[in-house]
N, C-alpha and C positions, 0 to 999 in steps of 0.2 A: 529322433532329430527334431521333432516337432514340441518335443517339450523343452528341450533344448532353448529351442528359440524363443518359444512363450514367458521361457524365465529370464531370457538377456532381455526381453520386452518389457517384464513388468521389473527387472533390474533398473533399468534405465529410468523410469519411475520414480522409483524408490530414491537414487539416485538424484534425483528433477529440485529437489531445495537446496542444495549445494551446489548444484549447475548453476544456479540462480544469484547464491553466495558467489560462487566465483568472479559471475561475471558482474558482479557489482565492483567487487573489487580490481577486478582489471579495468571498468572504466577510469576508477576513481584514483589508480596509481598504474597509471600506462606507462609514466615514462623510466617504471623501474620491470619493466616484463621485457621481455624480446618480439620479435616476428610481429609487431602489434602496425609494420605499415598495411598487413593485408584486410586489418579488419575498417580500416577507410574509407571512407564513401565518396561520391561526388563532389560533397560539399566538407567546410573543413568541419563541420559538426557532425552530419554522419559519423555514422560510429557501428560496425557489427559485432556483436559482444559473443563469447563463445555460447551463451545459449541460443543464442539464433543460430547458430549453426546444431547444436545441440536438436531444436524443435526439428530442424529440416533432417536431421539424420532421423530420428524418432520417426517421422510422419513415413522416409522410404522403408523401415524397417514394418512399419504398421502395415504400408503398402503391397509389400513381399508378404509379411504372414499371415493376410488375408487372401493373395495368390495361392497361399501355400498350402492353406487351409491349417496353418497354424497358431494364429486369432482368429475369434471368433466377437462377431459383432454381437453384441446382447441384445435381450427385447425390451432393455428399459426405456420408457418413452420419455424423453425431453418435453418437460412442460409447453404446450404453446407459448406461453408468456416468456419464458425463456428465449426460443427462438424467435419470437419477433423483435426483441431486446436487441439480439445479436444482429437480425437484419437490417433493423436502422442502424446501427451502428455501423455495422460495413454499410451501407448504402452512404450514408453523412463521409465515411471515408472514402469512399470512389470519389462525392461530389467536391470535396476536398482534393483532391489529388489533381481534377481537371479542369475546379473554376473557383482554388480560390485565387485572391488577389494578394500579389507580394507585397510584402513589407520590407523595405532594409533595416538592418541587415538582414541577409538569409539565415538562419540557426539552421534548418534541417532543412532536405527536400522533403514534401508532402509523404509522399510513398514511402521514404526508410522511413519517417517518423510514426506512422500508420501499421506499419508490416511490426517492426520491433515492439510498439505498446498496447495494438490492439489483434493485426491479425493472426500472431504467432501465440499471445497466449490462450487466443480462442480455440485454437484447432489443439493448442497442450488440451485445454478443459472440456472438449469434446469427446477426443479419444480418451479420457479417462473416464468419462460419461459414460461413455457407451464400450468401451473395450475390456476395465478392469473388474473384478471381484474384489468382494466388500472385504478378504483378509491382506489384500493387496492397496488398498485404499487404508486399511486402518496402521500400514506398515508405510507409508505413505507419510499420513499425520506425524505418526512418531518419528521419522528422519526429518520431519519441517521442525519437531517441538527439539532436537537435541542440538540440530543447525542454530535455529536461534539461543539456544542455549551457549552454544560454543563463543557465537557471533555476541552475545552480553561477557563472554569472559574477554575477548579480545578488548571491545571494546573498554570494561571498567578497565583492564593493563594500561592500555592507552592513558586513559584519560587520569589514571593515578601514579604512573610511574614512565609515559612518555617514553617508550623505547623502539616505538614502531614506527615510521615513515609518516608523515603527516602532522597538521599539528595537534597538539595536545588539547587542548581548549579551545574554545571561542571565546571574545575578545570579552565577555561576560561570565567568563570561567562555565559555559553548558557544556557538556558531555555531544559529541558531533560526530565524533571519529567513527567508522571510519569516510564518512561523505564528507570528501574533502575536493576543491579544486585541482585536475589531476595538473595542472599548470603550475601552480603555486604551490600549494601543497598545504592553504589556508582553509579554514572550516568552511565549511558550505551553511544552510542551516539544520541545525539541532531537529527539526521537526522532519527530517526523513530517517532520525533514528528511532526516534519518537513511534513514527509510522509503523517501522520495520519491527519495535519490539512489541505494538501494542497489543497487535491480535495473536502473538503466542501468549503473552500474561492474560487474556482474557481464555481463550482453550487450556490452558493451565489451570488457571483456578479452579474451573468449571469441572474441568473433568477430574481433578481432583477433591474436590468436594462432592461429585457424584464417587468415588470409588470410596472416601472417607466414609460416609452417607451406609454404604451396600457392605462395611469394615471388609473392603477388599484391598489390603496392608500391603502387595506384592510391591515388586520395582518399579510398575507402573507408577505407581502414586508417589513414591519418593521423586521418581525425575517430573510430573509435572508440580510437584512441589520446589523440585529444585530450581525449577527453570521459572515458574511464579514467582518466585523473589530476585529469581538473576536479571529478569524481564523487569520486575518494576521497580528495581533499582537502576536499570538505565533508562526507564521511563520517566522516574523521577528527578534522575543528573542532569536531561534535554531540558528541564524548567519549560516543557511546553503544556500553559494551562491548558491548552482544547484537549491535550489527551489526558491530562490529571482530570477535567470534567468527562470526557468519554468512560474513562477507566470507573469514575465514581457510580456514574448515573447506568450505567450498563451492569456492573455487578449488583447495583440495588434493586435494578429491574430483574433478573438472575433471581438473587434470593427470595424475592418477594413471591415471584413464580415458584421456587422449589419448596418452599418453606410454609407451615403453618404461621398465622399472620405475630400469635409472641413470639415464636422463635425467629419471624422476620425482622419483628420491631428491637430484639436484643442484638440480633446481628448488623441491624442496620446502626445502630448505635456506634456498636465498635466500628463501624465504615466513618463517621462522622469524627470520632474522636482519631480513629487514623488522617481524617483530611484535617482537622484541627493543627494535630501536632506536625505535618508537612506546611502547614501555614505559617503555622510562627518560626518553621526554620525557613520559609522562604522570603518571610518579610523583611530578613535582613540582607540579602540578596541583593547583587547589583542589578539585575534583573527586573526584581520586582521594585525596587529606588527609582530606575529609570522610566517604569510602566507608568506607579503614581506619582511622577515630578517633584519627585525627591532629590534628583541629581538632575543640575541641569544637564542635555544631551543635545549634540549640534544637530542632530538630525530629529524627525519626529518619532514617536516612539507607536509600536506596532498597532496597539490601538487608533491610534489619530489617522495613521497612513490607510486604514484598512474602511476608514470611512469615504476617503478620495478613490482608494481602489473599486469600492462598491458601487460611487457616482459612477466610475469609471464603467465600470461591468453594466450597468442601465443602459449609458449613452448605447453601448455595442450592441447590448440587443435590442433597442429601440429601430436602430439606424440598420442594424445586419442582421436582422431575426433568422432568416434563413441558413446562413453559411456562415454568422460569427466573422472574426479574422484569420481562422484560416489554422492550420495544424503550427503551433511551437511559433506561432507569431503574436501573442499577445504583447510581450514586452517590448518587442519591431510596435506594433501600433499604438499602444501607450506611448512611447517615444514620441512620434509622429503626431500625437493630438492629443499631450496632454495639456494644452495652452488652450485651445478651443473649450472644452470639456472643462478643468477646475481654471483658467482662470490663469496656473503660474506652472512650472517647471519645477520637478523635483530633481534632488541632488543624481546625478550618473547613476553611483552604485546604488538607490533606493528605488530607481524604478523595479516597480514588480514583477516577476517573470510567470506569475499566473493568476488567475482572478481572488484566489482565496476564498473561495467557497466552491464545496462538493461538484452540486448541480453548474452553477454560475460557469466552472473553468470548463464544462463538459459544451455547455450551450457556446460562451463564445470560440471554444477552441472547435467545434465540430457543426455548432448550426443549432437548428431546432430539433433533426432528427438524430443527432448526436445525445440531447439534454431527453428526450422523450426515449428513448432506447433505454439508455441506463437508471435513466425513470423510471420502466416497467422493467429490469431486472431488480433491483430495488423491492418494488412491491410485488413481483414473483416471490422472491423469499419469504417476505412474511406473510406474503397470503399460504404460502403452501409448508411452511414450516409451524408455523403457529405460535412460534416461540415456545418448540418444547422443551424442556430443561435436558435433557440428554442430547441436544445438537448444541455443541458451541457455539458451529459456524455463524447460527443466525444472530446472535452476539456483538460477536466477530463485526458483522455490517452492521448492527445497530451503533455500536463506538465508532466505526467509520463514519456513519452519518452526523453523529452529535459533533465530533472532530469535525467532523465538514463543513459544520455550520460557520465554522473559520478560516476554512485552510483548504487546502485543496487536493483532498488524497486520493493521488493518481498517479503524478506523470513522473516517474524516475522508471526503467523497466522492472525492478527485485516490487517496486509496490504492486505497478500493472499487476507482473504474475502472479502475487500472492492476493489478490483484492479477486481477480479470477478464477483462484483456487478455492477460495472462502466462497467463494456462490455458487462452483458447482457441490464442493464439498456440503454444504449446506441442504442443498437438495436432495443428495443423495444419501445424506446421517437422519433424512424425515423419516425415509420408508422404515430405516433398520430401529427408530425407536420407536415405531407407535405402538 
C-alpha cells in the first residue's frame, strides 16, 4: 500500500507541467469551460486556476505520506542562500498583504495575488526539494520538455491556420496565442510566449548537444532535438528581441564553457550567421518598421515607452523603497502619477502593467525585501552551480536575466511556476554532475 501511494505522489509530479499548461489555458479561455464561477475570488480579478487547487491536493497527499510513513523526507540540505531568498520573499509578501496602500482600480487582493505567484509555487519546489528522487526528477524534466513541445505545435496551428479560439495574430502579425484576453479573445503580448517557450529551447539544445557530444543517438536526443527547433520557431514568430538576445548570448556562453576555444570560435560563427540571417528576415517586419521609424505609429514604439517606464520605476523606489506600490498595483499607480513623474499622460491602453525589468518589477511590486530575496536566489544559482555544462537549469536563469534586462519575467502564474522549477531544478542537477 505504501508503494502504492509513493507512486500516485511522484505521479502527480510528473504530471505537475501540464497541470500548469491547463491552467494557463483555462485562465486565458474561461468563457468557453464550464463550472469556472467557483474558481472566483473576492475581487473580479481574483482568479483560482486548477493548479492551485492542484498544489493544495499535492501538499495534503505529502501530508498523509509522511503520516503514513509513506514519503519519506530526504537529507538533502537546501542551500542557506536559497532559503533566505525564500524568506524575504514571504516576509515582503505578509508586509504586502497588510500595509500596502490601494491603488484604483483593485486588479487583485494582496493575498490571492501572493498565494497563486509566489507561495504555492514555493512549497510545489520544496517538496520536490526535499521529497523526490533524482529518476523521478529526471521523468519530471522530460514531461516539462514534451508539454512545451506539444504547447509549440498548438501554438504554430494557431498562428498558421487559425482554427482555435482566440485570435490568430497580433495586430503585427507576432505569434501570441495562446495568451489571449479571456474577454475579447484579442492577443495579449507575444513576450509571455516568448517566456514560456524560451527555457525548453535553451534545455533542449543543451542537453542535446551533451547526448550528441557522449554519441548517445537514443529517443532522448531526437525529442530534445525535436522540441529545440519547435521551441525556437515560436521563439522566433513572438519577434521578441530580449529573448532572440537571451537565446543568442546564453547558447554562446554554453558553448564556450563546453567546447575547446576552436571548436568554440567555429560554432560560435554559425551562432552569428544564424542571427544574421533572422535579421534580415526581420528587417522587413512590421515590427521592426515600427521599432526604427520606419512606419509612422500613433503610439510610441516600445523602445521610447520603456525609457518613461524606467523614469517611472526610479521615481517608485526613490519615494517607496520599502514596500514599492504594493502586489499587481503597478499599472493602478502609473495611472495615478504619471503627470507628476514624466510630465504628460499616456494613451489608456499603453500604460504599463509592470516595470519591465527583472529586478525593477520584483522591488516595486514587493519592496526592498522583495528585490533582495530574489536577488540572492539569483546569485545562489550561480554561486553553487558554476555553470557546469551538464545543468541546463542554470542557463535557463541566465536567459531569464539577459531577457530581464527588458521585460519582466514573472508575473503570469505557468512563468512563476516554471522560473521556480528552473532554480530548484538547477540546484539539484549541481550534485548529480560534478
Amino acid at each position: 500500500m505504501k508503494r502504492y501511494f509513493l507512486q500516485f505522489y511522484n505521479f502527480l509530479f510528473i504530471l505537475s507541467p501540464w497541470v500548469v499548461f491547463v491552467a494557463m489555458l483555462q485562465f486565458h479561455f474561461q468563457s468557453f469551460l464550464p463550472y469556472q464561477g467557483i474558481f472566483k475570488g473576492q475581487f473580479p480579478f481574483d482568479y483560482w486556476t486548477v493548479v492551485d487547487l492542484f498544489v493544495m491536493t499535492l501538499f495534503i497527499v505529502f501530508f498523509v505520506g509522511v503520516l503514513s510513513d509513506s514519503i519519506l523526507i530526504n537529507k538533502a540540505k537546501i542551500p542557506l542562500i536559497l532559503w533566505l531568498g525564500v524568506f524575504l520573499l514571504v516576509v515582503s509578501g505578509i508586509l504586502q498583504i497588510f500595509l500596502q496602500e490601494i491603488h484604483e482600480p483593485i486588479l487583485n487582493a494582496p493575498f490571492e495575488y501572493f498565494r497563486s505567484l509566489f507561495l504555492y509555487p514555493i512549497i510545489f519546489v520544496l517538496l520536490l526539494y526535499k521529497t523526490l528522487k533524482e529518476e523521478i526528477i529526471e521523468k519530471i524534466v522530460i514531461s516539462y520538455i514534451i508539454m512545451v513541445g506539444i504547447f509549440a505545435i498548438l501554438a504554430l496551428i494557431q498562428h498558421f491556420f487559425g482554427i482555435f479560439p482566440g485570435e490568430q495574430k497580433d495586430f503585427t502579425g507576432r505569434l501570441a496565442w495562446p495568451f489571449v484576453d479571456y474577454i475579447t479573445l484579442k492577443s495579449s503580448s507575444a513576450n509571455w510566449a516568448a517566456f514560456f517557450a524560451t527555457p525548453a529551447l535553451i534545455i533542449s539544445f543543451i542537453q542535446g548537444v551533451n547526448l550528441f557530444v557522449k554519441k548517445n543517438f537514443g529517443w532522448k536526443l531526437w525529442l530534445f532535438l525535436s522540441v529545440a527547433v519547435l521551441s525556437a520557431t515560436v521563439v522566433y514568430l513572438t519577434q521578441s528581441y530580449g529573448a532572440y538576445a537571451a537565446v543568442f548570448l546564453t547558447l554562446s556562453f554554453f558553448l564556450f564553457r563546453k567546447f575547446s576555444f576552436k571548436k568554440f570560435i567555429i560554432l560560435f560563427l554559425l551562432l552569428v550567421i544564424a542571427g544574421g540571417g533572422i535579421y534580415l528576415l526581420q528587417k522587413n517586419s512590421y515590427k521592426f518598421k515600427i521599432l526604427t521609424n520606419q512606419i509612422d505609429f500613433k503610439y510610441e514604439t516600445s523602445a521610447t515607452s520603456r525609457k518613461e517606464i524606467f523614469k517611472m520605476n526610479w521615481a517608485i523606489i526613490k519615494e517607496r523603497p520599502v514596500l514599492g506600490v504594493g502586489l499587481n498595483q503597478y499599472q493602478s499607480y502609473f495611472k495615478e502619477n504619471q503627470e507628476k513623474v514624466l510630465g504628460h499622460k499616456l494613451n489608456e491602453s499603453h500604460i504599463p502593467p509592470h516595470a519591465h525589468n527583472f529586478f525593477m518589477s520584483f522591488w516595486t511590486n514587493l519592496g526592498v525585501f522583495g528585490f533582495l530575496g530574489i536577488l540572492l536566489l539569483i546569485i545562489g544559482v550561480f554561486w553553487h552551480t558554476k555553470f557546469l555544462v551538464g545543468n541546463p537549469f542554470v542557463f535557463v536563469i541566465l536567459a531569464i536575466m539577459i531577457h530581464g534586462l527588458i521585460d519582466s519575467y514573472y508575473w503570469s502564474q505557468s512563468t512563476a511556476y516554471f522560473f521556480w522549477m528552473m532554480i530548484v531544478l538547477a540546484h539539484v542537477f549541481r550534485s548529480k554532475n560534478q
